[in-house]
C-alpha positions in Angstrom: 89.5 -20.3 -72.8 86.2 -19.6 -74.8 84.5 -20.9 -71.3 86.5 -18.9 -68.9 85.9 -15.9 -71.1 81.5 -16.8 -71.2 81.6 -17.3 -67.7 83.2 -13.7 -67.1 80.6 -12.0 -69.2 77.9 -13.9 -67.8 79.0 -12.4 -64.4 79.8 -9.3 -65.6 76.4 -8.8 -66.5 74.6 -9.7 -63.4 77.5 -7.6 -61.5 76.0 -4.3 -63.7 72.5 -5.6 -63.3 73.1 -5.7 -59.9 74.8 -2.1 -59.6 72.4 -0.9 -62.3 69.5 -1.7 -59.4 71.4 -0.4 -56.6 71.3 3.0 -58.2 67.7 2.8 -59.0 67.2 2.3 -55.4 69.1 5.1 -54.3 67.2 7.2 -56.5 64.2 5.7 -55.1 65.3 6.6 -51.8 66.3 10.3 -52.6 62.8 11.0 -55.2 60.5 9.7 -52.6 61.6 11.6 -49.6 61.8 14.5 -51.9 58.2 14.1 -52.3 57.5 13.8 -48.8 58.8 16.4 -48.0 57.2 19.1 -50.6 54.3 20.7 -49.0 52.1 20.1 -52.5 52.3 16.7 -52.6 53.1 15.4 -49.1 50.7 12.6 -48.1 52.0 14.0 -44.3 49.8 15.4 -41.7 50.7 19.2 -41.6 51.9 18.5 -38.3 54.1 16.0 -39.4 55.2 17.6 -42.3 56.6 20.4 -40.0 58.8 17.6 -38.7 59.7 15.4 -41.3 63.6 14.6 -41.9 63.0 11.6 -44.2 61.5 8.3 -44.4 63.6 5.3 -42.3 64.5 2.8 -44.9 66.3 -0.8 -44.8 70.0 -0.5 -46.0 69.9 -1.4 -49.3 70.5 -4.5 -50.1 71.6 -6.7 -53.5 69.8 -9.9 -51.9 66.1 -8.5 -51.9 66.5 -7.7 -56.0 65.1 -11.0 -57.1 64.2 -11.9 -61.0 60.8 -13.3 -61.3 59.4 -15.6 -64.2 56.2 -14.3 -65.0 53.7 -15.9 -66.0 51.1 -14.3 -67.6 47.3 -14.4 -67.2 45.3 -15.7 -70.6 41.8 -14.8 -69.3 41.3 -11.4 -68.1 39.0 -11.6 -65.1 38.4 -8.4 -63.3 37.7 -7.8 -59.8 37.2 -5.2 -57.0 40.0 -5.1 -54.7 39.6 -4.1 -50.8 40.6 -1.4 -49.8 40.3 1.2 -46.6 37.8 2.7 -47.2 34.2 1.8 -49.4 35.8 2.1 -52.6 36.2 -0.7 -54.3 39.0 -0.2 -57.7 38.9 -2.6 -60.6 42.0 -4.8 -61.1 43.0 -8.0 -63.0 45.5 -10.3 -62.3 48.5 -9.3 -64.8 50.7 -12.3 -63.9 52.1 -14.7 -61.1 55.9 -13.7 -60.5 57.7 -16.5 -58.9 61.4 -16.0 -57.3 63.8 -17.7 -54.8 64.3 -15.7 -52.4 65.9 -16.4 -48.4 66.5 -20.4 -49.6 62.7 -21.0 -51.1 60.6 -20.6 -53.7 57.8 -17.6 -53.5 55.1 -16.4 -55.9 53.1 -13.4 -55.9 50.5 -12.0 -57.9 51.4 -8.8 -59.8 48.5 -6.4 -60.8 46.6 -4.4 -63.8 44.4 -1.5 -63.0 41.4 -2.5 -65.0 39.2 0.0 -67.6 41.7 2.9 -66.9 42.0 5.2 -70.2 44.9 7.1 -68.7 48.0 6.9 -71.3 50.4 7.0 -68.1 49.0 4.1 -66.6 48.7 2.2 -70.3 52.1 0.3 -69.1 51.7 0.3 -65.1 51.8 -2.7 -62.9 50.9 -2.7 -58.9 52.5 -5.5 -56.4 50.8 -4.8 -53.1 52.2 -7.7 -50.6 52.9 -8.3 -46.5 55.2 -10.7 -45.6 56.8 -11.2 -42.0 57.8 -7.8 -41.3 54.5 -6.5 -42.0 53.1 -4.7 -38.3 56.4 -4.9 -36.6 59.1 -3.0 -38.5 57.1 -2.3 -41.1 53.2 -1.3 -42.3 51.2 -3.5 -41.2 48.8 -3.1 -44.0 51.3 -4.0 -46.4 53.6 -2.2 -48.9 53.2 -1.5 -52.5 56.0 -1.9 -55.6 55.6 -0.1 -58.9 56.1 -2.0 -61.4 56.1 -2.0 -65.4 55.3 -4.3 -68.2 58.0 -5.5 -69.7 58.8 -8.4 -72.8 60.0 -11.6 -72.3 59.0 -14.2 -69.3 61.2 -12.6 -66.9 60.9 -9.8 -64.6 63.3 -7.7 -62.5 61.8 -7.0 -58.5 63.5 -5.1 -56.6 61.8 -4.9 -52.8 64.6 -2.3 -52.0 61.8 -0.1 -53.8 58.9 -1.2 -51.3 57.1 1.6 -49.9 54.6 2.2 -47.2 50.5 2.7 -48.3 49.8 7.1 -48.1 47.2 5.8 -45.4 50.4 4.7 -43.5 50.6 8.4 -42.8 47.6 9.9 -43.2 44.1 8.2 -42.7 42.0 10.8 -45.2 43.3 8.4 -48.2 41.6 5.6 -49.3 44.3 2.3 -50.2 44.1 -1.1 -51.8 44.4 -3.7 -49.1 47.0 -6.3 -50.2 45.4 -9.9 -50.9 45.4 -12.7 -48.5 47.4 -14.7 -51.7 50.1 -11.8 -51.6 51.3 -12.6 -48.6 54.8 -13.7 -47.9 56.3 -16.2 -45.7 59.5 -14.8 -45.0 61.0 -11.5 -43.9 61.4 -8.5 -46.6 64.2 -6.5 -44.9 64.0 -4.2 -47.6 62.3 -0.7 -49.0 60.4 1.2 -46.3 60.2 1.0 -42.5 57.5 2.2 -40.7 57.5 4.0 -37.1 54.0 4.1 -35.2 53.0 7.5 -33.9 50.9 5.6 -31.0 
């Protein structure tokens, strides 16, 4: 009995996890077309803006929330990351998540912005990546996740929350061009699409 009643809490909890997540990605969803489609902060073309109905996301789905083990980087090595332009940020490689994810194993390097004395960005994490999508249903420069620090050696992902570079839209930004080490081998039906104007 003490088993049965363990093995219904264990998946209990990964069943609220799980909805937990889907809620945060419908949130996502609804906050970042919000912002899209606000004239202040619109990364959009003015043109496009006059248009704009909403991004075109994946459905969201359960299977592309994956928890990482993290393993954290000891020496703090700085370095400037490529970008689209001729600036050149500062980062350091935080940790290496690795995750199962579409029957194998994956890792990918999660990063710090490095020598930044802004409070908000005390706790912030950046995952740029590309993986198989990447220049046919979705960016091909890649896609960015937002991520925070958390405790423990585990960390939640959730690509459902994957969206497209502001250069995507609009080529007066300058952003970080994701790693040749962040790139992954499968497909990422998940978080943004991305429709070429050409």
């Amino acid at each position: 009995m003490k088993i049965i009643t363990l093995i219904f809490l264990v998946c209990f909890v990964y069943i609220t996890v799980g909805f937990t997540q889907q809620k945060s990605a419908e949130v996502f969803q609804k906050e970042t077309n919000e912002h899209y489609s606000d004239e202040e902060s619109s990364p959009l073309l003015k043109e496009d803006l006059i248009n704009f109905k909403g991004l075109s996301f994946y459905k969201i789905d359960s299977q592309f929330i994956v928890v990482a083990k993290i393993n954290r980087i000891e020496k703090i090595k700085p370095f400037k990351m490529k970008t689209t332009t001729d600036r050149r940020p500062e980062y350091v490689v935080y940790a290496v998540a690795t995750f199962e994810l579409n029957d194998a194993e994956h890792t990918l390097n999660i990063y710090k912005s490095y020598g930044t004395s802004k409070p908000e960005y005390e706790d912030y994490l950046f995952l740029p990546f590309t993986d198989e999508t990447s220049g046919n249903d979705t960016y091909g420069g890649g896609r960015f996740i937002d991520l925070r620090i958390v405790e423990g050696s585990e960390m939640v992902i959730d690509f459902n929350q994957a969206y497209n570079p502001y250069c995507a839209y609009n080529h007066g930004y300058s952003c970080p061009i994701p790693p040749k080490e962040n790139h992954l081998k499968t497909r990422i039906e998940a978080g943004v699409k991305y429709v070429s104007k050409d």
